[in-house]
C-alpha positions as a printed Julia matrix, in Angstrom:
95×3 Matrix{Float64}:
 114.65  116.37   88.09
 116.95  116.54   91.27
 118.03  113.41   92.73
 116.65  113.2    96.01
 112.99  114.1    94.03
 113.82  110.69   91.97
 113.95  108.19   94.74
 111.27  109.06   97.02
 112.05  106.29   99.54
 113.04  102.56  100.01
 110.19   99.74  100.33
 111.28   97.25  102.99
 108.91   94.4   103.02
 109.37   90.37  103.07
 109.31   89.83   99.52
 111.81   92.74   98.87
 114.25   91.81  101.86
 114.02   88.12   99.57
 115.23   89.56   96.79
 117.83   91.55   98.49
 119.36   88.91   99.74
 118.92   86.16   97.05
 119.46   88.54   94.14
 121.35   91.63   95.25
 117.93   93.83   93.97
 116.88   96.91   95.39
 113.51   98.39   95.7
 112.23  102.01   95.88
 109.26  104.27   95.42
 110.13  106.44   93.1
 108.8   109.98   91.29
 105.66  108.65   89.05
 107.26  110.99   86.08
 110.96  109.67   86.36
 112.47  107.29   83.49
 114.12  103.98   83.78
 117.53  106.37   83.12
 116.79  108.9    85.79
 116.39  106.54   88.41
 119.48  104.14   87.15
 121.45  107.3    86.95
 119.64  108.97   90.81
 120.35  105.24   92.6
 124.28  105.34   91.41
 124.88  108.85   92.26
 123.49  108.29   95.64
 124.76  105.34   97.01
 127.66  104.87   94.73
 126.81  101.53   93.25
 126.96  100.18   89.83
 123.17   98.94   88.59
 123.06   96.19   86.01
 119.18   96.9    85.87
 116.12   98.89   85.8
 112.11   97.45   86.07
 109.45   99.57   86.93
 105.79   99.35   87.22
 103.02  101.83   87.95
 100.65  100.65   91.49
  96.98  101.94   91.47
  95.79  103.98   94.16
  93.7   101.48   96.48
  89.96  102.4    97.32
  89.65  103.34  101.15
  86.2   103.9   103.05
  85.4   106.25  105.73
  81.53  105.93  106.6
  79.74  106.45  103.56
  82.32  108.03  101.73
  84.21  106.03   99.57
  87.85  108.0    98.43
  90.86  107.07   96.43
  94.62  106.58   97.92
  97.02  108.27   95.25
  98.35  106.2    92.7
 102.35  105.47   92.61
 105.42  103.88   90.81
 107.82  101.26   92.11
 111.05  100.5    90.55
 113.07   97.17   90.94
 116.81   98.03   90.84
 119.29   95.28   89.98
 122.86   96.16   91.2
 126.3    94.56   89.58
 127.98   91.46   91.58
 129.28   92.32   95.11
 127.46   96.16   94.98
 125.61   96.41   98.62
 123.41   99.72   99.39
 124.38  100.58  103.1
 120.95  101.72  104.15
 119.51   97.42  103.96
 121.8    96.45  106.12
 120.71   94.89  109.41
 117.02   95.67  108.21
């Protein structure tokens, strides 16, 4: 799986900028078929950083309504990246 296919983008939200700031962790939505070892390997190549960690978890697709009909958002995976002591990721900053 190509790189760029990995790490589909970042997720910038209160509880993420948090734990960016308190405990140098990165989060991304990533490829629902990439491995813990594809997306350590993907996040290092990219922004050349060293990551101490890898957690992922799978998100359900949330129910949406439109007038009667009742449909399904698409189901993804989120993956918590922990990066080594003094390792920043260019793209947070100033977000």
């Amino acid at each position: 799986m190509d790189l760029h296919e990995v790490i589909q983008r970042p997720i910038v939200t209160e509880k993420s900028a948090i734990a960016r700031e308190e405990a140098n962790i990165a989060t991304f939505r990533v490829d629902p078929a990439a491995t813990k070892h594809e997306i350590r390997r993907a996040v290092e190549m990219l922004f050349e950083v060293k990551v101490e960690g890898v957690r992922t978890m799978n998100q359900p697709g949330k129910k949406k309504r439109v007038g009667k009909k009742i449909g399904r958002k698409p189901s993804w995976k989120k993956a918590i990246v922990e990066l080594a002591e003094g390792q920043t990721i260019e793209y947070f900053e100033g977000v």
